[in-house]
N, C-alpha and C positions, 0 to 999 in steps of 0.2 A: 622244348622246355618241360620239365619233369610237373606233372600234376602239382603238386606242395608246392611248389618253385611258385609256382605261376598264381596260385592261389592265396599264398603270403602273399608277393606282391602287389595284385588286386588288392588284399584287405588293406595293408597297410597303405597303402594311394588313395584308396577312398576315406579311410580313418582320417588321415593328415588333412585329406582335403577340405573332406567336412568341418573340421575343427580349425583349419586353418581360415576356409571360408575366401578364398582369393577374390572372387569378384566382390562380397562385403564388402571386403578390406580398399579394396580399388574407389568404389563408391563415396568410402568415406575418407579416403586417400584426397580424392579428390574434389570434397568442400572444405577438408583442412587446408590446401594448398591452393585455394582461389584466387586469385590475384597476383600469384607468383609469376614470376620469371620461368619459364619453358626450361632452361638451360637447369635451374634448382631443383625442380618438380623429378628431371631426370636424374643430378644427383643424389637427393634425397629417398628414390626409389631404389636406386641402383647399392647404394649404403644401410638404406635400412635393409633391405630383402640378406644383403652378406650378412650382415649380422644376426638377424635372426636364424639364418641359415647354422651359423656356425651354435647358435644358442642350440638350438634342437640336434644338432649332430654332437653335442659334447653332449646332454641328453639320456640320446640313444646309447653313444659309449661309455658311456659311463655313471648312467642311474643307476642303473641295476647293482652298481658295485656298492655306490653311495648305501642304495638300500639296506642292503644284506650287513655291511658293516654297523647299518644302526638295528639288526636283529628283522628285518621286515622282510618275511615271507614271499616267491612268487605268489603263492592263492590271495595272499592279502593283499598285495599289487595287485592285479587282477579284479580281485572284488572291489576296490576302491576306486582302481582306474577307473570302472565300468560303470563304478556311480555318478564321476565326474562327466564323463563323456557323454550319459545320461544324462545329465542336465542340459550340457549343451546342445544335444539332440534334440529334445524337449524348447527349449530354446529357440532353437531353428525350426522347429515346427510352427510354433505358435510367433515365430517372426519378434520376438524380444531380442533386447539387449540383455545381457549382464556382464559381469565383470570378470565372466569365467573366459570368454571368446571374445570379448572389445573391449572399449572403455569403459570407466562406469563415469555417471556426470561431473562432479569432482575431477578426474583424470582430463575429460573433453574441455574442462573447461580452462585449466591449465594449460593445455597443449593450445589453445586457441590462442595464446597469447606468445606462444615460442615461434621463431624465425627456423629454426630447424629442428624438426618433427620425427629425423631418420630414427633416433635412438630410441626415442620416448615420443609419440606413442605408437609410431607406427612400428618399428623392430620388435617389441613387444608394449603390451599385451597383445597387438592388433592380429599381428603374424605371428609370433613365438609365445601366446598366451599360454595360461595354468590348463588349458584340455591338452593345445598339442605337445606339450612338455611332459604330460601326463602321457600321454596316447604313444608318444616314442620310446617313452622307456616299456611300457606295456608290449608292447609290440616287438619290441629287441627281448625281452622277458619270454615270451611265446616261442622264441626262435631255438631257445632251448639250450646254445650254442651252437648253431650250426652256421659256418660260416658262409653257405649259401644264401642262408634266407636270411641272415645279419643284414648282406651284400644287396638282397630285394628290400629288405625295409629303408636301407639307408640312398638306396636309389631312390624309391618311392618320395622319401623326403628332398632329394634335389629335383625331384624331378616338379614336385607341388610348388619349390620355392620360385623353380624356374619359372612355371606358368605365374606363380604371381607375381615375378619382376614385369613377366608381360603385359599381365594386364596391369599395373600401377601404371607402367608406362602409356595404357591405352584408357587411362581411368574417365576422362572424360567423355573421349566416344561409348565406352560402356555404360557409362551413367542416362545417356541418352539414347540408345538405344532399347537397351531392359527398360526403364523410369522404378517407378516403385515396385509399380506391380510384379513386373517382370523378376524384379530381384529377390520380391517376399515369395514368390512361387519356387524358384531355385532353391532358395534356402527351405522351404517347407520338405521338399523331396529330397533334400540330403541329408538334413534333419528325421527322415522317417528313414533312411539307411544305415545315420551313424545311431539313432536306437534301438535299431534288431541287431546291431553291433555290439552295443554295451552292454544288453540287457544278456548276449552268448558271452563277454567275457566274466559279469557276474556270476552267469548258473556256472562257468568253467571254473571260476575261484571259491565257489561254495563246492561246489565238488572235489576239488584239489585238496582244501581245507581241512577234510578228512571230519566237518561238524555233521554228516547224516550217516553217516555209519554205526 
């Protein structure tokens, strides 16, 4: 596999991941779904994950397009991506919620009260939130048009949605074997990965930019 090849695909699997946050989302997967029916729990995983799926692959394909027709820049993509994913980074260090990668309380507390959770809020925000929405089109942006590394980014995102139909479906043994701890440390060390992330697509779109010349 050619160097670039292999190195897109790293970034972007780790970007999605972090942003996506699968065992999070598992965790809270499953205090939303308490008391359910086994047989729901797997539908409602198995429908949110495609959805969300298809949410970040139209995204990918077709942000970038969206953008440019509204006048917006790759460097400015880039720098703004970089600040969003920043947060979330930031975020996942310091083991918070916001509204950029989950719910925010208002959202948790509506959903508390729905019978089916697939769409809203596990499809998105949980799994197809405002970072990884952010972070696919960034990353299809980076690829320059090359339909190689289009083809690594767009794996990289089946491949993160996979593991999290996995673990939704595993959400309860995972909840109990990490517990709290277990899971604010994960998230801390992806959270210090996906901000040496953001903070190279910022200095890459300040530099694009053509503003220090």
């Amino acid at each position: 596999m050619p160097p670039l090849l292999l190195e897109t695909a790293l970034v972007a699997f780790t970007t999605i991941f972090a942003t996506v946050g699968p065992i999070d989302v598992a965790a809270l997967y499953s205090g939303l779904t308490a008391g359910m029916v086994p047989a729901a729990r797997r539908r409602m995983a198995l429908k949110g994950t495609l959805i969300a799926t298809v949410i970040l692959l139209l995204f990918a394909l077709f942000g970038d397009t969206v953008l440019s027709y509204l006048g917006i820049t790759l460097a400015a993509l880039k720098t703004a991506g970089g600040i969003l994913l920043l947060l979330v980074g930031i975020n996942l260090v310091l083991a918070q919620s916001s509204g950029i990668s989950s719910t925010t309380a208002v959202e948790a507390e509506e959903a508390a009260h729905r019978h089916d959770i697939s769409v809203f809020p596990l499809a998105t925000p949980l799994i197809a939130g405002p970072g990884a929405m952010g972070a696919a089109v960034l990353l299809m942006g980076k690829t320059e048009g090359d339909l190689m590394l289009q083809g690594a980014v767009l794996a990289a995102i089946v491949a993160v949605m996979v593991i999290s139909l996995i673990c939704l479906l595993m959400a309860t043994q995972i909840q109990r074997v990490f517990g709290v701890t277990g899971l604010n440390v994960i998230s801390r060390i992806m959270g210090v990965l996906l901000t040496a992330l953001a903070v190279q697509f910022i200095f890459d779109g300040i530099g694009e930019s053509g503003l220090l010349r």
